[in-house]
C-alpha positions, 0 to 999 in steps of 0.5 A, spaced: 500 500 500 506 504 501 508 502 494 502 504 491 501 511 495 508 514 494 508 511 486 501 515 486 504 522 488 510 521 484 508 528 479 503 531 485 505 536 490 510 535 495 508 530 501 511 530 507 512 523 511 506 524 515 502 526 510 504 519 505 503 515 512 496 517 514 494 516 507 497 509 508 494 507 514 488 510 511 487 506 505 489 499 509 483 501 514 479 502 507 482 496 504 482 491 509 478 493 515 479 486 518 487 487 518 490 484 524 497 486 524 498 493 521 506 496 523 508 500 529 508 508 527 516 508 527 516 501 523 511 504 518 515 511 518 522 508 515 518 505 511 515 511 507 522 515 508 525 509 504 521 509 499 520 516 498 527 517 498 529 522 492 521 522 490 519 529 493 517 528 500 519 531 506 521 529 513 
């Protein structure tokens, strides 16, 4: 789902990592509502800085 938000975004305005992290989280609630395991913030958060890195997101 990270994957598929931050490809989204790659034209549009700068996102910062909160921001992309929300809209993650957002759309794995939606998506899959009976999701048991969803990762911890810090874990979820490395996750956007990695793969945003050099694609116009803000810390």
């Amino acid at each position: 789902m990270c994957r598929r938000v931050v490809e989204e975004n790659v034209r549009g305005a700068k996102r910062s990592v909160t921001t992309t992290l929300a809209i993650v989280l957002a759309r794995v609630s939606w998506e899959y509502p009976d999701a048991e395991r969803i990762p911890s913030e810090s874990t979820a958060r490395d996750a956007v800085v990695e793969l945003t890195r050099g694609k116009g997101c803000s810390a």
